[in-house]
C-alpha positions in Angstrom: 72.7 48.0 111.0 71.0 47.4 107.5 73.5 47.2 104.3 71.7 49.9 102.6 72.3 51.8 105.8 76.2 51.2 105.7 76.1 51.7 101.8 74.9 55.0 102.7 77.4 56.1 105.3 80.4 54.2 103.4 78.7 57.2 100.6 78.7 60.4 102.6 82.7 59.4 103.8 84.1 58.8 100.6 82.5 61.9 99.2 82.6 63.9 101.8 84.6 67.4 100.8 87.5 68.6 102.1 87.4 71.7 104.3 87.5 75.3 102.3 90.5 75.5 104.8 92.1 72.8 103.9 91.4 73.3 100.0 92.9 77.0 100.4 96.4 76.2 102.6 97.2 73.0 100.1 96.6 75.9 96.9 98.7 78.5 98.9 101.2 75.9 99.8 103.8 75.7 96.4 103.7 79.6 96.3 104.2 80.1 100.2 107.3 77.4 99.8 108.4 79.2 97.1 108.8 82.6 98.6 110.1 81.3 101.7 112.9 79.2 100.3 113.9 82.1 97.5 112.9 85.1 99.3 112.6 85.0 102.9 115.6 82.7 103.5 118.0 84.7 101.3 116.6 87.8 102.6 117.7 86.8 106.1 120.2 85.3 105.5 121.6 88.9 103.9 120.3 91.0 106.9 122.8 88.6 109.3 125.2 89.4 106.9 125.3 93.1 107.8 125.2 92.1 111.2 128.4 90.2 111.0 132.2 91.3 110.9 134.7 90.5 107.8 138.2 89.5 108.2 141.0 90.6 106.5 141.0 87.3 104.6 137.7 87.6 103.3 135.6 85.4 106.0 132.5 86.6 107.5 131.8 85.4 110.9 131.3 86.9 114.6 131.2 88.7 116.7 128.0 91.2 115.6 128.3 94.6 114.5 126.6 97.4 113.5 129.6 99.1 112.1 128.1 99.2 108.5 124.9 100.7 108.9 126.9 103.8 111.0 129.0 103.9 108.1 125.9 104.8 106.1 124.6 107.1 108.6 127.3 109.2 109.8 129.7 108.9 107.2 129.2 111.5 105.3 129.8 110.2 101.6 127.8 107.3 102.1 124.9 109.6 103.8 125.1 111.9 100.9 124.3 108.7 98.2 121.3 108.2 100.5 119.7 111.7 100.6 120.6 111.5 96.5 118.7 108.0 95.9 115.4 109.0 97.8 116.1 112.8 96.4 115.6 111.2 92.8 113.1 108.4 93.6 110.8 111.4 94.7 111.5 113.7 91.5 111.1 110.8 89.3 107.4 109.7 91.3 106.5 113.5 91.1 107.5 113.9 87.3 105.8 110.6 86.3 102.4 111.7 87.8 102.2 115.3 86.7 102.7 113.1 82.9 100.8 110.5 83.6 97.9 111.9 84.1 97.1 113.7 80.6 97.7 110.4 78.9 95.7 108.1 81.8 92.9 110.5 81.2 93.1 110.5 77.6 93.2 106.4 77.7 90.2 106.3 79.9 87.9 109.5 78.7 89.2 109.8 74.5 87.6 108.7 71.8 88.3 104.8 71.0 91.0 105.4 68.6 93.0 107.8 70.1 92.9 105.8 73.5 94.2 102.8 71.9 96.6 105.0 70.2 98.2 106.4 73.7 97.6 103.2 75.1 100.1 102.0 72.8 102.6 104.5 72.9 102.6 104.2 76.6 103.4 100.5 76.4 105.5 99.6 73.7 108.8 101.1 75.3 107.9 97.8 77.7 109.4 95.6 75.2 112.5 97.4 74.6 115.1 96.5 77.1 116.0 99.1 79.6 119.5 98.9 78.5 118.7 100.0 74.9 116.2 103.0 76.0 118.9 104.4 78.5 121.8 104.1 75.9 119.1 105.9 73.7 119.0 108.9 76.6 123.5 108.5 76.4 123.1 109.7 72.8 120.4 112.5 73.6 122.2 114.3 76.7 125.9 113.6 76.0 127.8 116.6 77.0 129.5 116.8 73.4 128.5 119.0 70.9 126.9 115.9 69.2 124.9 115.1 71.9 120.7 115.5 70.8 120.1 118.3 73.2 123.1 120.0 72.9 123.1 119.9 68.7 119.3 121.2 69.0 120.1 124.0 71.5 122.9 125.1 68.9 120.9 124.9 66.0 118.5 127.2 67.9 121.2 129.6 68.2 121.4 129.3 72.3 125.5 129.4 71.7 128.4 127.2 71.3 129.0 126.2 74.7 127.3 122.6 75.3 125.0 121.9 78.5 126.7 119.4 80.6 123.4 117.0 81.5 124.8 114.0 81.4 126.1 111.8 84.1 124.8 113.8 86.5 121.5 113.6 88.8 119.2 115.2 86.8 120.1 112.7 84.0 118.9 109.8 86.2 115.7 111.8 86.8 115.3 112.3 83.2 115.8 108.8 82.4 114.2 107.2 85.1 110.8 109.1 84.4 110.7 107.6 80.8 111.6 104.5 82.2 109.1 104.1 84.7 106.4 106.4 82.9 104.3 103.5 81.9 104.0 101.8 85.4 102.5 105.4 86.7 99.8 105.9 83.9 98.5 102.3 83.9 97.1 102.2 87.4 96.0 105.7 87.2 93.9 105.0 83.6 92.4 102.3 85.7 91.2 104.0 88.3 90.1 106.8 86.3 88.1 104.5 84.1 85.9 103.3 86.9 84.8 107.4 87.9 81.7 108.1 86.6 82.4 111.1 84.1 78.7 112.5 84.6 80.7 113.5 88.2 83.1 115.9 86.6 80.1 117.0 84.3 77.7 118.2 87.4 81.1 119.7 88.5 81.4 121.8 85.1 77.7 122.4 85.2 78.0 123.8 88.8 80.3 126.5 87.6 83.2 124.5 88.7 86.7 125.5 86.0 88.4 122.6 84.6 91.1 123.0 87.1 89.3 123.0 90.0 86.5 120.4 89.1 90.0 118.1 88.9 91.6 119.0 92.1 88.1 118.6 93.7 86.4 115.5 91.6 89.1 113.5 89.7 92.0 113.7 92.2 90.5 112.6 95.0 88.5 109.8 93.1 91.6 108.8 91.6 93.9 108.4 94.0 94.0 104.8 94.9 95.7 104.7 91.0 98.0 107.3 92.0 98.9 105.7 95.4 99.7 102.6 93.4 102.2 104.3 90.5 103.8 106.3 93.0 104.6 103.1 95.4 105.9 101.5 92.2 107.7 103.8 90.5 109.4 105.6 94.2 110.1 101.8 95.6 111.9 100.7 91.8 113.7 104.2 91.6 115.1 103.9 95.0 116.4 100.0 93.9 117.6 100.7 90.2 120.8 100.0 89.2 120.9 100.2 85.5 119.8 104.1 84.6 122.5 105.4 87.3 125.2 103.4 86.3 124.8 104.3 82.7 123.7 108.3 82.9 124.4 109.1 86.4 128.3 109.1 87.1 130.0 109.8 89.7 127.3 113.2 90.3 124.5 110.7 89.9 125.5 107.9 92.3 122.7 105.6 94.1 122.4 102.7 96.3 122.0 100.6 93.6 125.4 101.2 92.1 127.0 101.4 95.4 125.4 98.3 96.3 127.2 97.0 93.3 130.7 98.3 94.2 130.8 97.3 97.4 130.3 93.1 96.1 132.7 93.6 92.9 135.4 95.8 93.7 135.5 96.3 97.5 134.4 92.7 98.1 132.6 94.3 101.4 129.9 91.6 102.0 128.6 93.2 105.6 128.4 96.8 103.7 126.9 95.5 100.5 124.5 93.5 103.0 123.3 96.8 105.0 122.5 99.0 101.8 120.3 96.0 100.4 118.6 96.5 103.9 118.4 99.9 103.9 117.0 99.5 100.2 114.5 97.1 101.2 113.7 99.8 104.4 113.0 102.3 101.7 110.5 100.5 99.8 108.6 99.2 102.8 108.5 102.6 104.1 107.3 104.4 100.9 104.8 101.4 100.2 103.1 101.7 104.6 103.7 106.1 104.4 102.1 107.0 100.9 99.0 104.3 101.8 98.7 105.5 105.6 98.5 109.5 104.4 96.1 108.0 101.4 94.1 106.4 104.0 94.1 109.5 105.8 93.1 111.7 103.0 89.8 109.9 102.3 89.1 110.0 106.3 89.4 113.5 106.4 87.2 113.6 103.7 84.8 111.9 104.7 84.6 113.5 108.2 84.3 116.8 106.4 81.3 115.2 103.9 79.5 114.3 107.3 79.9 117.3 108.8 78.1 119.0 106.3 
C-alpha cells in the first residue's frame, strides 16, 4: 500500500462524522438526565409513597395499601374537594376562552397599534406575582362593606346588605380566570394569526353573519390554539395552590390546599402522596381527552368535506 494511499484513509477516519444518531442522543442526553433524576425519580418515588402504610410514629414502610386513594373516593369530604377542583378547572378553561378570544382576535386581525396595545395588557399582569394580583382580588370581593364590589353595588343603590363572594368557589373561578387569562389568549392569537382572513371574508361575502362565519370558519381553524389554552389553563387550575388558599376558604377548597394540609398539619405522607397522583391523573387526562375529541373534530370534518 502507497503512503499517499494510507494518507488518504488515515484522512477519511479522522474526519469521518459521527452518526446523526449519535449527534442527537449525546444533545438529548443532559436534558433526559435531568428529567429523570428531578422528575421521574421523585415522581416515583411519591407514587410508592401512597402505596405505603404510616405508623403511628411517623415511619412509612410496608405492607402496601390502597387505603388513601379509597379515602379520596368514597369518603365523602374528600370526594366532594375532588368534584370542586375539576368543577372550577372547567369554569375557569370555559371563562378564559369565551374572553380570550375577543382580545386574541383583536391581537391578530387589529390595526398595529391597538394589537400591541392588547398585547400588552394581556401580558404585563405576567410580571406581577400571583400573590400580589390575588391579594388585589381579597380587596375587590371582601364580604365587608368596604370590599370593591360590595362599596360599588351600594353606591349604585342595590342595598345595604353586602354580597358574600369571597372565600368561596366562585371567588377561585373569578380569580383564577384573571390569573390564567393570558396563557388562553396567547396560543389562540397564534393560531389565529396563521388563518388566512380572506377565509372569513368569502364567508361574509357568501351571506354568511358574523356569528356564524365564526362558529363555521374561525373556530374550527383555530382550534389547535384553543386545545392548547384549555390543556394549560384546566391542567394549572386543577394543581394551583395559591388562588384557593387565599380567596377560596373553607367553601373554596382544592387538592392543592389539601395536598398542603395533609404534609403540614396532618403530617399524612401516604395521603398527601395519593392527591399529588390523583393531581398528576388529572392533567394527563385533560392533556390525552381534550386532544383525542380535537383530533376527532377535524376527522369528522374532514369525512364530511369528502363526502360532499
Amino acid at each position: 500500500m502507497t503512503s499517499s494511499a494510507l494518507e488518504t484513509g488515515g484522512l477519511v477516519a479522522k474526519g469521518a462524522p459521527f452518526p446523526r444518531s449519535a449527534v442527537g442522543v449525546a444533545l438529548l442526553l443532559p436534558a433526559l438526565v435531568f428529567l429523570i433524576v428531578f422528575l421521574v425519580l421523585p415522581s416515583l418515588i411519591l407514587l410508592g409513597y401512597s402505596a405505603l402504610t404510616q405508623s403511628q410514629a411517623g415511619d412509612i414502610s410496608l405492607p402496601l395499601t390502597f387505603a388513601s386513594y379509597e379515602r379520596l373516593i368514597f369518603s365523602a369530604a374528600y370526594r366532594r374537594v375532588v368534584i370542586l377542583t375539576l368543577r372550577v378547572a372547567f369554569l375557569t378553561s370555559l371563562f378564559t376562552a369565551l374572553l380570550a378570544y375577543p382580545a386574541a382576535m383583536v391581537i391578530a386581525y387589529g390595526k398595529p397599534v391597538f394589537s400591541r396595545i392588547t398585547m400588552i395588557l394581556v401580558v404585563a399582569p405576567l410580571v406581577v406575582s400571583v400573590i400580589v394580583r390575588t391579594y388585589g382580588w381579597q380587596l375587590l370581593l371582601g364580604n365587608s362593606a368596604t370590599g370593591g364590589l360590595n362599596w360599588l353595588l351600594h353606591a349604585l343603590g342595590a342595598g345595604p346588605t353586602p354580597v358574600r363572594v369571597m372565600y368561596s368557589e366562585w371567588a377561585v373561578v373569578i380569580a383564577s380566570v384573571h390569573v390564567f387569562l393570558p396563557l388562553m389568549v396567547l396560543p389562540l392569537s397564534a393560531s389565529l394569526g396563521r388563518i388566512n382572513p380572506s377565509l372569513n371574508e368569502a364567508a361574509r361575502m357568501l351571506g354568511a353573519p358574523a356569528w356564524r362565519a365564526f362558529l363555521r370558519v374561525t373556530l374550527p381553524l383555530s382550534m389547535p390554539g384553543l386545545v392548547a389554552g384549555l390543556t394549560i389553563v384546566f391542567s394549572l387550575t386543577a394543581g394551583s395552590y395559591v388562588t384557593p388558599q387565599m380567596v377560596g376558604g373553607t367553601r373554596g377548597l382544592m387538592l392543592g390546599v389539601l395536598l398542603e394540609q395533609q404534609i403540614n398539619t396532618a403530617f399524612d405522607w401516604p395521603m398527601a402522596a395519593a392527591i399529588a397522583a390523583v393531581m398528576v391523573t388529572i392533567a394527563l387526562v385533560a392533556n390525552v381527552g381534550v386532544g383525542w375529541l380535537s383530533e376527532r373534530h377535524a376527522a369528522a370534518r374532514l369525512r364530511r368535506s369528502g363526502a360532499r
